[in-house]
mmCIF file of the N, C-alpha and C atoms, coordinates in Angstrom:
data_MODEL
# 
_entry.id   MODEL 
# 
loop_
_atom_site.group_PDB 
_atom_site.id 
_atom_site.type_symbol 
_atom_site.label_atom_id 
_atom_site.label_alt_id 
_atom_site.label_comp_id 
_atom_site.label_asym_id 
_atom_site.label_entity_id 
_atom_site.label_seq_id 
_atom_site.pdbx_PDB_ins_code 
_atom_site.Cartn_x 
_atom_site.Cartn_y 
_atom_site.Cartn_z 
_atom_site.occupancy 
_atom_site.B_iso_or_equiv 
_atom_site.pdbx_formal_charge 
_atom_site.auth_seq_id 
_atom_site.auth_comp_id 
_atom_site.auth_asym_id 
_atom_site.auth_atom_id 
_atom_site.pdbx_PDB_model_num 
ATOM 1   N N  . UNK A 1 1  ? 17.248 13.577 -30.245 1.00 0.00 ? 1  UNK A N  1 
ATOM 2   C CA . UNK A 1 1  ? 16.869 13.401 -31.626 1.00 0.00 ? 1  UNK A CA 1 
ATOM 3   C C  . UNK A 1 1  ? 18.075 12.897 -32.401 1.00 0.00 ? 1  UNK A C  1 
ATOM 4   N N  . UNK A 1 2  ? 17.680 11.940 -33.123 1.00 0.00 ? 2  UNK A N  1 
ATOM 5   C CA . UNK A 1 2  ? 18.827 11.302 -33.932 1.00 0.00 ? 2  UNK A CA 1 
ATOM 6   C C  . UNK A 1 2  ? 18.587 11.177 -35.288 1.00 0.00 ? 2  UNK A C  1 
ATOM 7   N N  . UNK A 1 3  ? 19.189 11.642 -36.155 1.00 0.00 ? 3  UNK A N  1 
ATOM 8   C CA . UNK A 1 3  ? 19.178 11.320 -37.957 1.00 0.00 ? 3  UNK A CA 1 
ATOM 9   C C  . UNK A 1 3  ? 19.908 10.283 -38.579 1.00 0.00 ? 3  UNK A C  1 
ATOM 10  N N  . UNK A 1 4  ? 18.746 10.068 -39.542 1.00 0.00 ? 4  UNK A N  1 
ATOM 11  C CA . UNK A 1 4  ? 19.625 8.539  -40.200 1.00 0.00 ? 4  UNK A CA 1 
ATOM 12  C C  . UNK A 1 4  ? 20.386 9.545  -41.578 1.00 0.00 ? 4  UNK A C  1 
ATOM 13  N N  . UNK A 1 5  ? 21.698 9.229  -41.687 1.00 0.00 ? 5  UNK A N  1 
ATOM 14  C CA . UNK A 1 5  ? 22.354 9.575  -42.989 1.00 0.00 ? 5  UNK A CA 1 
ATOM 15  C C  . UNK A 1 5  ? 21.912 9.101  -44.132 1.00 0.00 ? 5  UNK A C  1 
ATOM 16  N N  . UNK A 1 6  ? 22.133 8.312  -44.364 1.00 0.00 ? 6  UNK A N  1 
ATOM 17  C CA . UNK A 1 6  ? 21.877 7.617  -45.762 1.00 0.00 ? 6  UNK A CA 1 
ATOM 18  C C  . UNK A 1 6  ? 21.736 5.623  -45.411 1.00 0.00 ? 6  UNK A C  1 
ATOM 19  N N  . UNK A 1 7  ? 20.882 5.108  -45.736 1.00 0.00 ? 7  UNK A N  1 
ATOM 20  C CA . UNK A 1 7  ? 20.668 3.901  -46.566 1.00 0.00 ? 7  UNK A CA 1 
ATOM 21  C C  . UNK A 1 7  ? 20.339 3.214  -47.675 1.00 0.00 ? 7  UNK A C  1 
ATOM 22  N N  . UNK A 1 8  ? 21.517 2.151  -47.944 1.00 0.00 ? 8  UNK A N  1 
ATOM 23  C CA . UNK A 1 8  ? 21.613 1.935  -49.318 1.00 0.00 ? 8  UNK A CA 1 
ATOM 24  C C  . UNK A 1 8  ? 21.731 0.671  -49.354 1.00 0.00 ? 8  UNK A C  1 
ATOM 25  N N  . UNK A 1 9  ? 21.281 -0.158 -50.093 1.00 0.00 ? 9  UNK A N  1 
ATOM 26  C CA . UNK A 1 9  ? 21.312 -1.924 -50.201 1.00 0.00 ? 9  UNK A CA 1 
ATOM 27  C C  . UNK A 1 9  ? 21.392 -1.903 -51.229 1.00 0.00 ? 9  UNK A C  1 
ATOM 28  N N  . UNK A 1 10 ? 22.306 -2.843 -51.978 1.00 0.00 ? 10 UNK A N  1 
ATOM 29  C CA . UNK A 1 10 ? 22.782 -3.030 -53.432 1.00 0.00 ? 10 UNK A CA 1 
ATOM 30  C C  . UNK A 1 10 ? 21.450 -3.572 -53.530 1.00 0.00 ? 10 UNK A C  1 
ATOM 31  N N  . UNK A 1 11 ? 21.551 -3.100 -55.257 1.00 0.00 ? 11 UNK A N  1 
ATOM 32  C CA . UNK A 1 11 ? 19.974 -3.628 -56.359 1.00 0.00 ? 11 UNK A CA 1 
ATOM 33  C C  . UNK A 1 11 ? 20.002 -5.643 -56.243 1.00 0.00 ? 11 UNK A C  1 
ATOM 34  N N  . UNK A 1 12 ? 20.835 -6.419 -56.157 1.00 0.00 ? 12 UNK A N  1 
ATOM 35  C CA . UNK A 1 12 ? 21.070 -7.499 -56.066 1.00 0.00 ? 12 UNK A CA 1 
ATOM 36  C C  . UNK A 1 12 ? 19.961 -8.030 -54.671 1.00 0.00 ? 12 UNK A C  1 
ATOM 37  N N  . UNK A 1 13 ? 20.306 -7.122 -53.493 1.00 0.00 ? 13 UNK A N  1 
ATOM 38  C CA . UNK A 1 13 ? 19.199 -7.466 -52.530 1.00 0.00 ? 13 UNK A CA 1 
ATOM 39  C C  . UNK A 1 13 ? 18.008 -6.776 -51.805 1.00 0.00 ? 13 UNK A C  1 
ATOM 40  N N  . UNK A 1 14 ? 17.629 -5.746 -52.915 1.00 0.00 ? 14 UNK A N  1 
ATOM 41  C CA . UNK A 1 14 ? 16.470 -5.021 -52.451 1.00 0.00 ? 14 UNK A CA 1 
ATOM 42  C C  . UNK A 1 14 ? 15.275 -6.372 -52.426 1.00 0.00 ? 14 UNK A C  1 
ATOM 43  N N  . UNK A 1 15 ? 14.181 -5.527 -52.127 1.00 0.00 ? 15 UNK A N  1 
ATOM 44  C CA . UNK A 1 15 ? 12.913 -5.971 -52.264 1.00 0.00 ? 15 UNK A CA 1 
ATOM 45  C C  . UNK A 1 15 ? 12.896 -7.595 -51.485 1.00 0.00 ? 15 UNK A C  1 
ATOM 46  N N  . UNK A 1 16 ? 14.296 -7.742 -50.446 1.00 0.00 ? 16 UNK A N  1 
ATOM 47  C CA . UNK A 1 16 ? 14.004 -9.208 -49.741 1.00 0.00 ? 16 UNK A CA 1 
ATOM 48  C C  . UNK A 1 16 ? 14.022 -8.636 -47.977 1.00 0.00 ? 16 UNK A C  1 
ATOM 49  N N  . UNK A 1 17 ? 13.545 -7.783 -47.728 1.00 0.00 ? 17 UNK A N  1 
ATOM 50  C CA . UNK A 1 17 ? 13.601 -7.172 -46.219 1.00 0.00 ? 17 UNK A CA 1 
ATOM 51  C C  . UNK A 1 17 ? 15.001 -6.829 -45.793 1.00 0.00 ? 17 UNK A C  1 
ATOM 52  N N  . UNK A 1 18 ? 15.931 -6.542 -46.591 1.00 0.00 ? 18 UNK A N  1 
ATOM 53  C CA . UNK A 1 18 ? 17.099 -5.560 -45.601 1.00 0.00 ? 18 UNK A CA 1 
ATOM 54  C C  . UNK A 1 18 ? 17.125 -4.438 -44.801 1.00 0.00 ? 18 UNK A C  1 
ATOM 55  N N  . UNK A 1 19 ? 16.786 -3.732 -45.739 1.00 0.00 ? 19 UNK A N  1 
ATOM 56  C CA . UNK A 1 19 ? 16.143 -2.028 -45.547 1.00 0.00 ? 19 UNK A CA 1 
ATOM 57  C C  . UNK A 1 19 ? 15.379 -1.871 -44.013 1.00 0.00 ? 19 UNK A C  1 
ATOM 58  N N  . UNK A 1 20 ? 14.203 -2.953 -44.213 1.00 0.00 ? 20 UNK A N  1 
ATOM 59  C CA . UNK A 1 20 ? 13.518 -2.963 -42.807 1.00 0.00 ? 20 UNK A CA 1 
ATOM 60  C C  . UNK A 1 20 ? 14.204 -3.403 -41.510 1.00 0.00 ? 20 UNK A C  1 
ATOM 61  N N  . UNK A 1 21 ? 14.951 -4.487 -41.730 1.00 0.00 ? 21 UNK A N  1 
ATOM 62  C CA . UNK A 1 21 ? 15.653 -5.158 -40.875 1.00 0.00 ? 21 UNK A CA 1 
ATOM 63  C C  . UNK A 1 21 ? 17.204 -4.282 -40.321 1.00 0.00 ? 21 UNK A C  1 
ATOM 64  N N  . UNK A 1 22 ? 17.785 -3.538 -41.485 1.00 0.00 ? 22 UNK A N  1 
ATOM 65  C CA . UNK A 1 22 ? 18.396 -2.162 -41.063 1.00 0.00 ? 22 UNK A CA 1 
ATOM 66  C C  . UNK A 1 22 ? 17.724 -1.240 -40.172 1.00 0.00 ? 22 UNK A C  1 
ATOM 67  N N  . UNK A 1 23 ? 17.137 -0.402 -40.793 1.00 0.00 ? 23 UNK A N  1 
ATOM 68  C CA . UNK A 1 23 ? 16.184 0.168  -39.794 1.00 0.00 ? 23 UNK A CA 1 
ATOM 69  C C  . UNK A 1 23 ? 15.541 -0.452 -39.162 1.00 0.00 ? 23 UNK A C  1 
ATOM 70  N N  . UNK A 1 24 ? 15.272 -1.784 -38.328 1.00 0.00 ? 24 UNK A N  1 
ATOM 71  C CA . UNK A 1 24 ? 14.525 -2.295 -37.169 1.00 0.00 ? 24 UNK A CA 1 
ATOM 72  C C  . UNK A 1 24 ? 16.164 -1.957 -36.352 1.00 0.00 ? 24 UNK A C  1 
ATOM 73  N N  . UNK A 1 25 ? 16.902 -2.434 -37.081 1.00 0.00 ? 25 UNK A N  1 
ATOM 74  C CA . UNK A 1 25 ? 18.728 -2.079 -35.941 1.00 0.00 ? 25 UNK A CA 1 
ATOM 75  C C  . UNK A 1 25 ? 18.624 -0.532 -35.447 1.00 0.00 ? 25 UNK A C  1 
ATOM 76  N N  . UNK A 1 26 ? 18.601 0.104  -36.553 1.00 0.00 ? 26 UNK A N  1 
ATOM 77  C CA . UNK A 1 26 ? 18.780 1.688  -36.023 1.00 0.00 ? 26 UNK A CA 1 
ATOM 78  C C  . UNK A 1 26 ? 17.887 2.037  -34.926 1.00 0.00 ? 26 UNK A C  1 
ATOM 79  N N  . UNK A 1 27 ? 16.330 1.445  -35.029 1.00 0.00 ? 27 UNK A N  1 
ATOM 80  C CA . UNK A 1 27 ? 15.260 2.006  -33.952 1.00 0.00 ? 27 UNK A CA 1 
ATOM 81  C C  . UNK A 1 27 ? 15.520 1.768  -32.766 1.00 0.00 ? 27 UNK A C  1 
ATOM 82  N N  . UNK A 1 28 ? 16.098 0.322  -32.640 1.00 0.00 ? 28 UNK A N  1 
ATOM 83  C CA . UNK A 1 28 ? 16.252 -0.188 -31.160 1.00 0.00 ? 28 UNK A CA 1 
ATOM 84  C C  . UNK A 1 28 ? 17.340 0.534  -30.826 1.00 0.00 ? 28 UNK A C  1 
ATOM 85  N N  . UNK A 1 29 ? 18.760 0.548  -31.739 1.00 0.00 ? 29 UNK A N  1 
ATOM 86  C CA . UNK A 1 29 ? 19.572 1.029  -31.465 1.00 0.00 ? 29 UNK A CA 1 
ATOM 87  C C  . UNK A 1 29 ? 19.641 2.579  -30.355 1.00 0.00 ? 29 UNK A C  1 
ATOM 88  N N  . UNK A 1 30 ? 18.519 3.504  -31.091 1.00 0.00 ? 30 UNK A N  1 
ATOM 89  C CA . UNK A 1 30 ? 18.248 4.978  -31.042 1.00 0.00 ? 30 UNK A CA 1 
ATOM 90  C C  . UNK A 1 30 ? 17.555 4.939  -29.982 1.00 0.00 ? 30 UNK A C  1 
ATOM 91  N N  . UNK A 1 31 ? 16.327 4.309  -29.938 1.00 0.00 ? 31 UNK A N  1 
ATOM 92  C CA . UNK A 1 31 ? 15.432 4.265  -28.340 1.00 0.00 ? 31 UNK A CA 1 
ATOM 93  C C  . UNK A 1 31 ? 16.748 3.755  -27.213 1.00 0.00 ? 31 UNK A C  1 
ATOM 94  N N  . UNK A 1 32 ? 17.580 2.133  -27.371 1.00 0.00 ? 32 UNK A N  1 
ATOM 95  C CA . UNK A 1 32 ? 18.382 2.079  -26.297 1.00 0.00 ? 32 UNK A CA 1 
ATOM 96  C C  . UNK A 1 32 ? 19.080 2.711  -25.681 1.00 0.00 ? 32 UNK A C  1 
ATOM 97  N N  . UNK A 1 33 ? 19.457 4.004  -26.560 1.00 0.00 ? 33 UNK A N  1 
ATOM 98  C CA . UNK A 1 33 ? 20.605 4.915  -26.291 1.00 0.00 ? 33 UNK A CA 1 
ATOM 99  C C  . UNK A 1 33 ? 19.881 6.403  -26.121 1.00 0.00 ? 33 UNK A C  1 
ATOM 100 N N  . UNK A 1 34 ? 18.595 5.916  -25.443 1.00 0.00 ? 34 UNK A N  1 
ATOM 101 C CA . UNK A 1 34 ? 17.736 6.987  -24.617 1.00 0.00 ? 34 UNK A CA 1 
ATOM 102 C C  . UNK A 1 34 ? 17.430 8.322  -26.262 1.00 0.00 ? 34 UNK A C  1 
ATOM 103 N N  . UNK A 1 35 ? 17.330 7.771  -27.222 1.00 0.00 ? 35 UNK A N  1 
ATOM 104 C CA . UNK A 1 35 ? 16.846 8.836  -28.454 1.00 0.00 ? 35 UNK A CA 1 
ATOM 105 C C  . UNK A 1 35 ? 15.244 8.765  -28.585 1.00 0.00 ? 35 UNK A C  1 
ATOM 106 N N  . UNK A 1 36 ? 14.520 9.740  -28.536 1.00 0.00 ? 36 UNK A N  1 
ATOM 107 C CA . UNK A 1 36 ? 12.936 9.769  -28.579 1.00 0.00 ? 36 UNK A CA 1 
ATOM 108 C C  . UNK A 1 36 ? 12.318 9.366  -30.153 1.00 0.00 ? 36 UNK A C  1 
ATOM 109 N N  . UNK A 1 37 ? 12.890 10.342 -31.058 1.00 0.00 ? 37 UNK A N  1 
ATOM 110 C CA . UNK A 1 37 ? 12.794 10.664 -31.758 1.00 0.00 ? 37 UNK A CA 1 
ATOM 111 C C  . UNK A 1 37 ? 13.985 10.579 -33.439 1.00 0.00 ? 37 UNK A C  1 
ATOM 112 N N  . UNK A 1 38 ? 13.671 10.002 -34.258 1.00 0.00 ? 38 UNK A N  1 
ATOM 113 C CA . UNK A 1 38 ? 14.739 10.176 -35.384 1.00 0.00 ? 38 UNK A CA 1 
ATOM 114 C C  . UNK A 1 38 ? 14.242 10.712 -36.430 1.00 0.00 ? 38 UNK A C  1 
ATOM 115 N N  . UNK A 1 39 ? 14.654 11.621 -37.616 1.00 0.00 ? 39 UNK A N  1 
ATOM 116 C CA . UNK A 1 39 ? 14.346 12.402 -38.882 1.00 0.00 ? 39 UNK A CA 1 
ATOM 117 C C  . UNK A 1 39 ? 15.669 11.581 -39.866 1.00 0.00 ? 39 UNK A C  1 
ATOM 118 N N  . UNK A 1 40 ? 14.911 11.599 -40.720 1.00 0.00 ? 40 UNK A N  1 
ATOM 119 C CA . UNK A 1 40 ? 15.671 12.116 -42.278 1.00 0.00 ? 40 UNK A CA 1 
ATOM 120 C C  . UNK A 1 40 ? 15.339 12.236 -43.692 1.00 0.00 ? 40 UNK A C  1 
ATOM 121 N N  . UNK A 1 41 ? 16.097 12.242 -44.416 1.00 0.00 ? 41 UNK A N  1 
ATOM 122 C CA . UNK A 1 41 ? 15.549 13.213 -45.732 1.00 0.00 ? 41 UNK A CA 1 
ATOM 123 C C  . UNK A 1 41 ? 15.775 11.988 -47.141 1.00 0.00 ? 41 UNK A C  1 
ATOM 124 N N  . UNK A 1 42 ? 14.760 11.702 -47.780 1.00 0.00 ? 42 UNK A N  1 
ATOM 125 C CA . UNK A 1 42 ? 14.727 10.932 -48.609 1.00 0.00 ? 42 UNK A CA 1 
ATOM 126 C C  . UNK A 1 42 ? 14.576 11.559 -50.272 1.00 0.00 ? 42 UNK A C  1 
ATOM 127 N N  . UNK A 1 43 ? 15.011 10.489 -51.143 1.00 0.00 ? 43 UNK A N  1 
ATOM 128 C CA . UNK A 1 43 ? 14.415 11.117 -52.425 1.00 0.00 ? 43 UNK A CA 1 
ATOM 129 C C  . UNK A 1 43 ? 12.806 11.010 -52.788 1.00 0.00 ? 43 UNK A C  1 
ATOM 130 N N  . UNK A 1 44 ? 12.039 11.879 -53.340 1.00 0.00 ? 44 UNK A N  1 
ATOM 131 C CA . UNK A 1 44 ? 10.654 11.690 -53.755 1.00 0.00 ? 44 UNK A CA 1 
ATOM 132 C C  . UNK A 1 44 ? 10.785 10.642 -54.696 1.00 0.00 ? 44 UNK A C  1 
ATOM 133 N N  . UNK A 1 45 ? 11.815 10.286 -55.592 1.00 0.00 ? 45 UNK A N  1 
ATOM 134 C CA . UNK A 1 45 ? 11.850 9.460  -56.802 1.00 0.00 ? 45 UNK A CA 1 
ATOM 135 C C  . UNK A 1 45 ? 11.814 8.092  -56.218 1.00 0.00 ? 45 UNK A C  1 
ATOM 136 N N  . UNK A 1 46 ? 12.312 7.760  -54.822 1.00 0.00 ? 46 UNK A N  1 
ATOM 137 C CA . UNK A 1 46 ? 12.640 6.254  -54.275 1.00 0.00 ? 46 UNK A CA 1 
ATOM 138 C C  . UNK A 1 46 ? 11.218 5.607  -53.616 1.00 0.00 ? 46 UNK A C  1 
ATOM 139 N N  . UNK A 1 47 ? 10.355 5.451  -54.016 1.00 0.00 ? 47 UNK A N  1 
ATOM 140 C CA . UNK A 1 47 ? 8.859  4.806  -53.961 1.00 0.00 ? 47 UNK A CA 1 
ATOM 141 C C  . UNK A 1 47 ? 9.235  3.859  -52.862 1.00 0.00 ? 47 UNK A C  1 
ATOM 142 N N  . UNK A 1 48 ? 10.120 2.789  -53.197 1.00 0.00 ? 48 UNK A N  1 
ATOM 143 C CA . UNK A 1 48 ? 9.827  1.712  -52.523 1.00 0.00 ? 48 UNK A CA 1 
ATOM 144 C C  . UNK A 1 48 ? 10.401 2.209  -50.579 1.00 0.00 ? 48 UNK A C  1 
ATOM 145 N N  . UNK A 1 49 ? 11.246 3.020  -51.118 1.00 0.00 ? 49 UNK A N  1 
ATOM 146 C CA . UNK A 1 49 ? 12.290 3.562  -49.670 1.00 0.00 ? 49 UNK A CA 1 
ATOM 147 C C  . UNK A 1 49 ? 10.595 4.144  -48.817 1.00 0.00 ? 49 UNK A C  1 
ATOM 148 N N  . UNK A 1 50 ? 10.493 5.357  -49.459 1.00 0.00 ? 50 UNK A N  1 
ATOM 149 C CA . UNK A 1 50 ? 9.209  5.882  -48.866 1.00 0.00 ? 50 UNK A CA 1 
ATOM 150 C C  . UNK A 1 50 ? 7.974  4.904  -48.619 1.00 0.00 ? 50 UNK A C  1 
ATOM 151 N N  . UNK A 1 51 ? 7.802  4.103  -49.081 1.00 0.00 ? 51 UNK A N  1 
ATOM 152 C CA . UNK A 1 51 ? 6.758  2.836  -48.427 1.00 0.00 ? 51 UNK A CA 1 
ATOM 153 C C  . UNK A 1 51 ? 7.052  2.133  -47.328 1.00 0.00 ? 51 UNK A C  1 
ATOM 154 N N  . UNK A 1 52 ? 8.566  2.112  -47.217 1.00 0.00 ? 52 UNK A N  1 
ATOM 155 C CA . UNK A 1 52 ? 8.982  0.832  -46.629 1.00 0.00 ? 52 UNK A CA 1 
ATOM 156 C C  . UNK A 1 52 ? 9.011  2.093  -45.090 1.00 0.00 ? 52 UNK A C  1 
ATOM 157 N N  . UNK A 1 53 ? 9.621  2.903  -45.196 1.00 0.00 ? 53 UNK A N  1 
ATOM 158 C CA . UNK A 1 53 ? 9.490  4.270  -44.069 1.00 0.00 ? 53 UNK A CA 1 
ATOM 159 C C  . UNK A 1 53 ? 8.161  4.497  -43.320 1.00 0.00 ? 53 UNK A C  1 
ATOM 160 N N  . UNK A 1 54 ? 6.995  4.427  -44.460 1.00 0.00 ? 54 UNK A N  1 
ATOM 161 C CA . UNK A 1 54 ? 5.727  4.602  -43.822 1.00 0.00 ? 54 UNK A CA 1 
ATOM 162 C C  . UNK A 1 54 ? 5.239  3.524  -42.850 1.00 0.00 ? 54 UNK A C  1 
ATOM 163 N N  . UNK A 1 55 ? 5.769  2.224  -43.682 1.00 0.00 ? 55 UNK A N  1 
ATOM 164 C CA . UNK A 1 55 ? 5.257  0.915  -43.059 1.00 0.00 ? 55 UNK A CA 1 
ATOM 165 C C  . UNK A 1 55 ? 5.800  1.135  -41.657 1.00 0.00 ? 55 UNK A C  1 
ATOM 166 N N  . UNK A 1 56 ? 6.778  1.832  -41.577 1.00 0.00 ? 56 UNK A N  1 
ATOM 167 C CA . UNK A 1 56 ? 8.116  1.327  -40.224 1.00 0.00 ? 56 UNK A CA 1 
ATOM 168 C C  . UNK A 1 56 ? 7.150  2.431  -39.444 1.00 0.00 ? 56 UNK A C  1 
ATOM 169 N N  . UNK A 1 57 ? 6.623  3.241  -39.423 1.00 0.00 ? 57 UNK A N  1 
ATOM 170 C CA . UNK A 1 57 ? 5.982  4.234  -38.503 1.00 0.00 ? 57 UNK A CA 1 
ATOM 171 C C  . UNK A 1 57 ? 6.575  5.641  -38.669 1.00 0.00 ? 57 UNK A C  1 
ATOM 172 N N  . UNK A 1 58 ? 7.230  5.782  -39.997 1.00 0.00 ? 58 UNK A N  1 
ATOM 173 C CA . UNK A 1 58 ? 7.662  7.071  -40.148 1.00 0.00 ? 58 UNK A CA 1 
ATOM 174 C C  . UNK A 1 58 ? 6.453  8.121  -40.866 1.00 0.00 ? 58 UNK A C  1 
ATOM 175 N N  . UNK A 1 59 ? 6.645  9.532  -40.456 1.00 0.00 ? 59 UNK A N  1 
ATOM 176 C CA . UNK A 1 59 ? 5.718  10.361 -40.917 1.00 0.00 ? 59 UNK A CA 1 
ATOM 177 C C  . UNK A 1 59 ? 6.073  11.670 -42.009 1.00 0.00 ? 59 UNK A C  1 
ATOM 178 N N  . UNK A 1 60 ? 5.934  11.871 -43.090 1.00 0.00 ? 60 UNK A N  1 
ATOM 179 C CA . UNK A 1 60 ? 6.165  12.994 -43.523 1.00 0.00 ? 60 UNK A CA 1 
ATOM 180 C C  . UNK A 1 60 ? 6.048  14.336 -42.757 1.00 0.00 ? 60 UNK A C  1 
ATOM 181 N N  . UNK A 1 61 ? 6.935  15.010 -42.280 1.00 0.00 ? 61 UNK A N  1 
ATOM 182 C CA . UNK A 1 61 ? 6.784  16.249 -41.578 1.00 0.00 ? 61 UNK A CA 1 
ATOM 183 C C  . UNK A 1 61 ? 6.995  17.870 -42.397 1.00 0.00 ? 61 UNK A C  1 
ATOM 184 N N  . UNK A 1 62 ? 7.347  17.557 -43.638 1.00 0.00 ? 62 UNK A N  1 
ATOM 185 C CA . UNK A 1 62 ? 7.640  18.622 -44.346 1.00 0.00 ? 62 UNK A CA 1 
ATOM 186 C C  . UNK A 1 62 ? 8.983  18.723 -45.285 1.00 0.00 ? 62 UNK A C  1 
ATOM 187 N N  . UNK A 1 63 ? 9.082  19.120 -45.881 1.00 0.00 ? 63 UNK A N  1 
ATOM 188 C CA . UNK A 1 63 ? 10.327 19.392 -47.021 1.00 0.00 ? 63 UNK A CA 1 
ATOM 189 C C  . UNK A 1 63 ? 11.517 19.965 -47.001 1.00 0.00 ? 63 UNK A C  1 
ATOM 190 N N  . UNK A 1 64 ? 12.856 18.941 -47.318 1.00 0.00 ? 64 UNK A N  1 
ATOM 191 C CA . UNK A 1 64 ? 14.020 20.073 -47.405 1.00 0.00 ? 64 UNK A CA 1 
ATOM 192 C C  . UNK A 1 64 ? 14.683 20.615 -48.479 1.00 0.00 ? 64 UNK A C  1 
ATOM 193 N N  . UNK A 1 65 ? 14.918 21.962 -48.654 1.00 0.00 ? 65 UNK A N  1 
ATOM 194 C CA . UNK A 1 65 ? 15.013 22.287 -50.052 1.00 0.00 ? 65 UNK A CA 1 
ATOM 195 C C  . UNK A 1 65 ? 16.494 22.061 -50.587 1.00 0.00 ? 65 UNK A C  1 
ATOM 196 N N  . UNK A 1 66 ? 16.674 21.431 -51.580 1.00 0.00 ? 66 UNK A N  1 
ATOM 197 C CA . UNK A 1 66 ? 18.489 20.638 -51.912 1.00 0.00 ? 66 UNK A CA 1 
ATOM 198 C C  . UNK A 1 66 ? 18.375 21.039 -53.628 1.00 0.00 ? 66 UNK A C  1 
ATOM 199 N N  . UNK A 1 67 ? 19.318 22.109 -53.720 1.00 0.00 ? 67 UNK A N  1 
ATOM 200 C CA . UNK A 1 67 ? 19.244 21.899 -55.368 1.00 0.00 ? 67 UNK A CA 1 
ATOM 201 C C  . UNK A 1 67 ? 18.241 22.141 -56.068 1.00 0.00 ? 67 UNK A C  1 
ATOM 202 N N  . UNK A 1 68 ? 17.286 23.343 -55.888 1.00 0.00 ? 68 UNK A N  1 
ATOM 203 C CA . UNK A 1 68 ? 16.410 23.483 -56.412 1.00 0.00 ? 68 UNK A CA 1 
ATOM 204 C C  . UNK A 1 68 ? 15.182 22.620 -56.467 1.00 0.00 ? 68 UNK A C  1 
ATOM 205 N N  . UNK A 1 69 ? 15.227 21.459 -55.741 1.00 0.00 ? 69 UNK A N  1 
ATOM 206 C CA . UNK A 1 69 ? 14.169 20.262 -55.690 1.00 0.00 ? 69 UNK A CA 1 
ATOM 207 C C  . UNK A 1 69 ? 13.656 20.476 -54.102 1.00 0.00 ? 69 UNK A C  1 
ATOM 208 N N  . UNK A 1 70 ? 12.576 19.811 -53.574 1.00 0.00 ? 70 UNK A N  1 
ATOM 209 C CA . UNK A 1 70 ? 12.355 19.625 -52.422 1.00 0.00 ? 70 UNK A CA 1 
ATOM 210 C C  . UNK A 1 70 ? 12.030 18.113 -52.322 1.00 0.00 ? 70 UNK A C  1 
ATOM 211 N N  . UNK A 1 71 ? 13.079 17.693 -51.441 1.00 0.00 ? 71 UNK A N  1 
ATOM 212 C CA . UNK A 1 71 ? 13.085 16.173 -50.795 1.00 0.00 ? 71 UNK A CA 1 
ATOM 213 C C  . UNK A 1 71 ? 12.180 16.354 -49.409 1.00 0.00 ? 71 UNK A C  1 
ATOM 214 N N  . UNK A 1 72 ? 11.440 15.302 -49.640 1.00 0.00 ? 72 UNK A N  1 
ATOM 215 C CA . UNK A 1 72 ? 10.677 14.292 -48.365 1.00 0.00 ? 72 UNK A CA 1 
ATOM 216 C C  . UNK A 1 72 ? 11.159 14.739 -46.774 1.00 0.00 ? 72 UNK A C  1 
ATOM 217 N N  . UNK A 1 73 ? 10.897 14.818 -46.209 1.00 0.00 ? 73 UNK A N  1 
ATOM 218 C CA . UNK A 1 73 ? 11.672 14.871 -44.484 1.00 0.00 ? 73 UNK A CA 1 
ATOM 219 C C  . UNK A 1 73 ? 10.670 14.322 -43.749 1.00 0.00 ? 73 UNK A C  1 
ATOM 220 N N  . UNK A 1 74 ? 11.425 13.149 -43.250 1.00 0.00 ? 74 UNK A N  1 
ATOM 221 C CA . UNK A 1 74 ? 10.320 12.341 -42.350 1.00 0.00 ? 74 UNK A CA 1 
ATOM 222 C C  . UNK A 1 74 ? 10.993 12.040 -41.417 1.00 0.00 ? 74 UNK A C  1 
ATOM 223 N N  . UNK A 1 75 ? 10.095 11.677 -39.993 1.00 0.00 ? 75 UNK A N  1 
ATOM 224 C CA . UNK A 1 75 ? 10.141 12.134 -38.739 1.00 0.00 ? 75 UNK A CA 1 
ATOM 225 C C  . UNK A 1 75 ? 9.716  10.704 -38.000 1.00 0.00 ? 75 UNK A C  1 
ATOM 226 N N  . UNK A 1 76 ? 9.862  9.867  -37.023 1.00 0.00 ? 76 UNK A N  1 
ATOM 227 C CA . UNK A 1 76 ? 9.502  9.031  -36.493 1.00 0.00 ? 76 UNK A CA 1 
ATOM 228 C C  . UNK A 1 76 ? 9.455  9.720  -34.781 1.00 0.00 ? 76 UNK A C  1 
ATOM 229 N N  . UNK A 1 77 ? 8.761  8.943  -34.007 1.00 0.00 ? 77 UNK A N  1 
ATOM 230 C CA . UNK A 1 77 ? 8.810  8.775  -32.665 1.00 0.00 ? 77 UNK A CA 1 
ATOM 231 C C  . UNK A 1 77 ? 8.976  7.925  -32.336 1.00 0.00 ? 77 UNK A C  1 
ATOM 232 N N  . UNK A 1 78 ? 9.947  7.635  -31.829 1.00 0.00 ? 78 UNK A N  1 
ATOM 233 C CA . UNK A 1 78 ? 10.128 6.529  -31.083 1.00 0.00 ? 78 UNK A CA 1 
ATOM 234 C C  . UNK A 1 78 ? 9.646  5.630  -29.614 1.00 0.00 ? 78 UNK A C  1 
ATOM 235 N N  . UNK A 1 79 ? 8.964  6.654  -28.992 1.00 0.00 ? 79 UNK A N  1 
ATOM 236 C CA . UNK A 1 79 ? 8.015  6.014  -28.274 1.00 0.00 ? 79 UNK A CA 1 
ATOM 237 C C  . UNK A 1 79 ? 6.786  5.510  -28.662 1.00 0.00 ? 79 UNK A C  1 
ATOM 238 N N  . UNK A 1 80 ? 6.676  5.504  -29.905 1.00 0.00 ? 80 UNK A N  1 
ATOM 239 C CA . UNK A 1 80 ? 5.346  5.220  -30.111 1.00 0.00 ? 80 UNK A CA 1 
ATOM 240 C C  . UNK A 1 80 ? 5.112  3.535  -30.221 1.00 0.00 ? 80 UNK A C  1 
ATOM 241 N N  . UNK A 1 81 ? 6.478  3.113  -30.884 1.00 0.00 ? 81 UNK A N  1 
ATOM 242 C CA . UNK A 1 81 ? 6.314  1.589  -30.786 1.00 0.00 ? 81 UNK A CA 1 
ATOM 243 C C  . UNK A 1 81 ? 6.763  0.705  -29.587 1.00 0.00 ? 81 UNK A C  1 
# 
């Protein structure tokens, strides 16, 4: 099992496929290096992040509690694609 830390693309080049094309690197990356599975924890406020996650085959699995808030925790398999 492998976790993504953080991704971030300056406001200058959102919304032109980085994000996806990042994470298409990390997936292959994670399956090549024999990883089944990757998690991590997003903001509820970042709409477009959480769309672009769902599109990629990620799943909401439940909540982590940070600061009195509960953030997103989503879960992929990596065998699935």
């Amino acid at each position: 099992m492998g976790e993504v830390g953080r991704l971030l693309v300056s406001p200058e080049h959102q919304r032109k496929g980085v994000g996806e094309k990042l994470m298409a690197v990390v997936d292959d990356h994670a399956h090549a290096n024999g990883l089944r599975r990757l998690e991590l924890v997003t903001s509820p406020f970042n709409k477009a992040a959480l769309r672009m996650y769902t599109k990629r085959g990620w799943e909401r699995c439940g909540e982590f509690p940070y600061g009195g808030s509960k953030l997103p925790f989503l879960g992929k398999d990596l065998d699935k694609d």
